[in-house]
C-alpha positions in Angstrom: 176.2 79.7 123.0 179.1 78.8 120.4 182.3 81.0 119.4 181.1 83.3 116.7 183.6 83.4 113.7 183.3 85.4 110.3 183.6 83.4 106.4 183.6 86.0 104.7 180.5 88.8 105.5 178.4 85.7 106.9 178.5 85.0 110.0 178.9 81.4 111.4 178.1 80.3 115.6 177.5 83.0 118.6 173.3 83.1 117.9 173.7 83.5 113.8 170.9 81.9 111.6 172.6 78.3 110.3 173.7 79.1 107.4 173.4 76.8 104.5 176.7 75.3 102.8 177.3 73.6 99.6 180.4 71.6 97.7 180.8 72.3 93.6 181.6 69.1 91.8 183.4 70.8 89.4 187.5 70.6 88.2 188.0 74.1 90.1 190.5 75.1 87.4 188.0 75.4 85.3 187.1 79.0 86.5 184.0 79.1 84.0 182.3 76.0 84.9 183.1 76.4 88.2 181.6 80.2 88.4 178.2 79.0 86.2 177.8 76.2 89.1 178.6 78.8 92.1 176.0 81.6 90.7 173.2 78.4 90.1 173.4 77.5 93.6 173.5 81.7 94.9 170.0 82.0 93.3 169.0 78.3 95.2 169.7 80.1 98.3 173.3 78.8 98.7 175.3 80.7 101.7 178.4 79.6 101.5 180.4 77.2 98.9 183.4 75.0 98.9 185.5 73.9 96.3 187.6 71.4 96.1 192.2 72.4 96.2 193.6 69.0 95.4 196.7 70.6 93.3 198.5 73.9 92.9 195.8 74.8 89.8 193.0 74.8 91.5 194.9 76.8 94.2 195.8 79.5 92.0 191.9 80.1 90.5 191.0 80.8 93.7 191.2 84.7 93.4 189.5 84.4 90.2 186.6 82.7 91.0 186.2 84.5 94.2 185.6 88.0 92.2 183.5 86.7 90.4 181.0 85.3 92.5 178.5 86.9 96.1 179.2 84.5 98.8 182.1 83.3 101.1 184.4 80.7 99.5 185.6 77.6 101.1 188.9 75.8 100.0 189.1 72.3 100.8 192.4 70.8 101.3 194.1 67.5 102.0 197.5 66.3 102.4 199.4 69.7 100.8 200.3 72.9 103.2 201.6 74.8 100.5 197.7 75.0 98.9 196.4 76.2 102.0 199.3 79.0 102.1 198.2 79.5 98.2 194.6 79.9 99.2 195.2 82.0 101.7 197.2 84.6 99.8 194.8 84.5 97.2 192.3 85.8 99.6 189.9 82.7 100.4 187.2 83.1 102.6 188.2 79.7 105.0 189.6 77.2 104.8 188.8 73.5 105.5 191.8 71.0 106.4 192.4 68.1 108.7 195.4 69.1 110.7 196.4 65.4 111.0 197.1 65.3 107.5 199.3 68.0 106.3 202.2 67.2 107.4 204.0 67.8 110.5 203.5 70.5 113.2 205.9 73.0 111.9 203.1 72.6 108.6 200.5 73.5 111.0 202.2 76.7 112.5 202.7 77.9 108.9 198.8 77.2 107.8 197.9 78.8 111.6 200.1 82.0 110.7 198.7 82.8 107.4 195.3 82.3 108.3 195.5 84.1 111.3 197.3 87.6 109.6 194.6 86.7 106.7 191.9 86.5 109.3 190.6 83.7 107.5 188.7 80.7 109.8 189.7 77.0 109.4 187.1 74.4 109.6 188.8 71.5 111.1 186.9 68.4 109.3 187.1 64.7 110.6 185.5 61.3 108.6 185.4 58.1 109.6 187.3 57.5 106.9 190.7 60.1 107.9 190.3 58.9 112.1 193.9 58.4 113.3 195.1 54.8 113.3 195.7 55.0 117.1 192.0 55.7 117.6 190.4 53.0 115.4 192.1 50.6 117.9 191.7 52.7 120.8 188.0 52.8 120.2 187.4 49.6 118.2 186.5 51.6 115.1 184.8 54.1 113.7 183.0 55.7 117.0 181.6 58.6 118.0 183.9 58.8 120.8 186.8 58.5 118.3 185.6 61.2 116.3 185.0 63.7 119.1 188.8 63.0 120.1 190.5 63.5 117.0 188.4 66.7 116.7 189.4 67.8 119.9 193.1 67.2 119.6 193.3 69.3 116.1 191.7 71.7 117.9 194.4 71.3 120.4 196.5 71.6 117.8 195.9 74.7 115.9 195.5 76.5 119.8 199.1 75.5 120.4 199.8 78.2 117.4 197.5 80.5 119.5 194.8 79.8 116.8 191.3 79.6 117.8 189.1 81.2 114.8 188.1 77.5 114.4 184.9 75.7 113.2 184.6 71.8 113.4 182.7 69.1 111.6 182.7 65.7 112.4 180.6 62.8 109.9 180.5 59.8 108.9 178.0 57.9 107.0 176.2 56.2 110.0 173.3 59.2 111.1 173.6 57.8 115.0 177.2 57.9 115.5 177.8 61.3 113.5 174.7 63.0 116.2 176.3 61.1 119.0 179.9 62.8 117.8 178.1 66.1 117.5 176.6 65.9 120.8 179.6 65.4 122.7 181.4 67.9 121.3 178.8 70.1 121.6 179.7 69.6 125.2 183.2 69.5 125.3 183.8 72.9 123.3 182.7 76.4 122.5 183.6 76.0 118.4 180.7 76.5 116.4 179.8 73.1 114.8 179.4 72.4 111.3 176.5 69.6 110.5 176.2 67.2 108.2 176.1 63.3 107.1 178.3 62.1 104.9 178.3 59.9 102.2 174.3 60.2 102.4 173.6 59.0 99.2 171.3 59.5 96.6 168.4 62.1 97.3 165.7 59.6 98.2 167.9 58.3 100.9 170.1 61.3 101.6 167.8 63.4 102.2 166.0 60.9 104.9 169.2 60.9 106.6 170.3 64.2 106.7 166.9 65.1 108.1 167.7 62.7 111.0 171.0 63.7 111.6 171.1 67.3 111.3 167.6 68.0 111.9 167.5 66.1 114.9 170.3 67.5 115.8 169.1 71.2 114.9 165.9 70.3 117.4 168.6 70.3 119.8 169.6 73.4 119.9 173.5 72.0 118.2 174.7 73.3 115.2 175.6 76.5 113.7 176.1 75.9 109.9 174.9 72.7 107.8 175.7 70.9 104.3 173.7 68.3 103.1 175.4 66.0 101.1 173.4 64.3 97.9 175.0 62.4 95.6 173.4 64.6 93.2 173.4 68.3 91.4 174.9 70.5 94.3 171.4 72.8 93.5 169.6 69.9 94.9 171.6 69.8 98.6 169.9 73.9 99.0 166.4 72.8 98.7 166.8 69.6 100.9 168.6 72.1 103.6 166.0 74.8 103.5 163.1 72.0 103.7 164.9 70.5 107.1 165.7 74.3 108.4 162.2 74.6 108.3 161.1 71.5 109.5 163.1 72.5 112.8 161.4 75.7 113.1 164.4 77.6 112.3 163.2 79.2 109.3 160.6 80.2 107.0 161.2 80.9 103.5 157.9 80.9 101.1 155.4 78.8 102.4 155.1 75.8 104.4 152.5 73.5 103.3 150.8 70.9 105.7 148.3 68.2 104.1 146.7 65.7 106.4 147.4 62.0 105.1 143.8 61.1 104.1 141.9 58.2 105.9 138.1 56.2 105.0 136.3 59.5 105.8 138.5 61.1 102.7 136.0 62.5 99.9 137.9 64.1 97.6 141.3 63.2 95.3 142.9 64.6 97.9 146.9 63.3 97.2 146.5 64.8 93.4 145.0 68.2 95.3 148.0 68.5 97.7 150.3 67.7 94.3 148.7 70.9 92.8 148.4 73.0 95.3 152.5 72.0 96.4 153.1 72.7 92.6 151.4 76.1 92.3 153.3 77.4 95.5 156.9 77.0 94.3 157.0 80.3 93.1 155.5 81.9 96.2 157.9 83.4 98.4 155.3 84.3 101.4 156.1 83.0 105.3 153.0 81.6 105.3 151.4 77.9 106.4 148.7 76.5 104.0 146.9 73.5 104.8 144.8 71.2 102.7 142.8 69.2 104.4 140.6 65.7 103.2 137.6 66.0 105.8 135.3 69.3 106.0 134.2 68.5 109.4 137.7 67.9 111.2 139.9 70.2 109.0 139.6 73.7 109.4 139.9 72.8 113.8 143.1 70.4 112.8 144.7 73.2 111.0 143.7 76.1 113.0 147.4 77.3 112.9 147.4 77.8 109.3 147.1 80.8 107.4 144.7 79.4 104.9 143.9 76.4 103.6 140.8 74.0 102.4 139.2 71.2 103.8 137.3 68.4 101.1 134.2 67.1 101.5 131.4 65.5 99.1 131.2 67.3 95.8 132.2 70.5 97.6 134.9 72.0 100.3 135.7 74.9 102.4 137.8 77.5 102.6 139.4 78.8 105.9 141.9 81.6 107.4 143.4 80.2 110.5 140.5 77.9 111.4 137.6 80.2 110.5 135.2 78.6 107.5 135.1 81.6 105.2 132.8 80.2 102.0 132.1 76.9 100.5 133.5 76.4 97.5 132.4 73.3 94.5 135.6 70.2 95.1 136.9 71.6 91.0 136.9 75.0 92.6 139.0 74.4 95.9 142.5 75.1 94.3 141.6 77.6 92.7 140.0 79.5 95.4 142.6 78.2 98.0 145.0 80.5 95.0 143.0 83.6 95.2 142.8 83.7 98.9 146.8 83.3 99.1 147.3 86.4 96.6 145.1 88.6 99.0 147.4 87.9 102.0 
């Protein structure tokens, strides 16, 4: 089990539900737009949020934007100490800085220090693209092994300062070398690991590989908190991370639906049935599985795990509560009854 550390009231590693992360794209200075994005993506679901710290503005909204909003805030910081010592007085949540590039050690102690009396965590975040020069060549490139290192020796580095609230992250845009880094840090350290691809894309491809990376990674048993990066509106990167959390099993929030992918013995309009029923549910918040089905004879025993759910046949259907037939129902009627039977549970 990882190192538990605190952002804020939520907490991150040591057995905690992953918690979901996201990134505003907004100018952070611009405390209005950036406070209208943050409360969008609380009522997505949104755990925790970054913002971007690339110059003493943005640095100095941080106390504003952090009363105004519900969950942690994450400062994200490159290059400059003195925003990270601005942050940190200003009362952010964490904050998230590559040690390698802020300077020189006696930079380091004075980030360490602050955060430490502050009690405020620092994610140490490593890309392919910020990878030391020394461990390109070591390692030939952009490797997993090279990203696991540089990891390790921030790590290193921030524990010289007696510094060890730490979470790490380590991505690049390839999914098998960021679950390959993951995994061998996963074994190398106690630090709760933040997942995530990076670079992903747009969300028809991003969100295929950041369900292979993190998910599969999450089916592992590694991983403690998770962004999912869309080259899209931040609201977006919530849903996709709730549908991979519960694609892993690791949690249920409103319904999961299953639909089987229709074959010759297929009666009914069954992908337009799915569509609807999929449609009608996104305003259910129930923990329940609901299953629509194309064949009446195999459906209800495929789908014996689900709560309810309906199985096609010709001109008519049935209806079923964890694999028990409970009434026949005409094919224009199946949604509609599939609806009623939801509300009673």
């Amino acid at each position: 089990m990882t190192k538990q550390i605190m952002v804020g009231n939520v907490p991150v590693g040591g057995g905690a539900p992953i918690s979901i992360q996201s990134m505003c794209n907004t100018k952070t200075d611009d405390i209005d737009a950036t406070v209208d994005q943050i409360l969008r993506l609380e009522a997505a679901g949104c755990e925790i949020v970054r913002v971007a710290v690339p110059d003493m503005a943005a640095a100095r909204a941080i106390d504003s934007i952090k009363s105004r909003i519900h969950i942690p805030l994450v400062a994200d910081i490159h290059f400059d100490h003195r925003l990270a010592l601005e942050c940190a007085a200003r009362g952010v949540d964490k904050i998230r800085i590559n040690p390698g590039n802020i300077g020189g050690e006696d930079h380091v102690r004075a980030v360490a220090e602050a955060c430490r009396e502050g009690r405020i965590p620092i994610r140490i975040g490593v890309n392919g693209g910020s990878l030391e020069k020394e461990l390109l060549g070591k390692y030939g490139g952009v490797t997993a092994q090279a990203l696991a290192e540089s990891a390790m020796g921030h790590a290193a580095l921030l524990e010289k300062y007696d510094f060890t609230d730490i979470c790490i992250s380590v991505k690049c845009s390839s999914v098998p070398v960021t679950v390959e880094a993951c995994r061998l840090l996963s074994e190398r350290c106690s630090y709760p690991l933040h997942l995530g691809v990076t670079e992903a894309g747009t969300p028809e491809m991003g969100m295929v590989k950041s369900a292979m990376g993190i998910g599969g990674l999450l089916c592992l048993g590694i991983g403690d908190t998770l962004r999912v990066t869309l080259t899209a509106d931040p609201v977006e990167e919530i849903a996709a991370a709730k549908k991979i959390l519960m694609a892993a099993g690791l949690r249920q929030e409103g319904p999961n639906l299953i639909a089987c992918p229709t074959c010759g013995r297929t009666c009914i309009d069954l992908i337009s049935i799915a569509r609807e029923v999929e449609r009608r549910l996104a305003g259910c918040s129930k923990p329940i599985t609901v299953a629509v089905m194309g064949c009446a004879v195999n459906g209800p025993g495929e789908a014996a795990a689900a709560d309810v759910g309906i199985a096609g046949g010709r001109g008519e259907g049935l209806l079923f509560r964890r694999g028990k037939i409970l009434r026949k129902a005409p094919q224009e009627r199946l949604v509609e009854e599939l609806m009623a039977e939801i509300e009673t549970l």
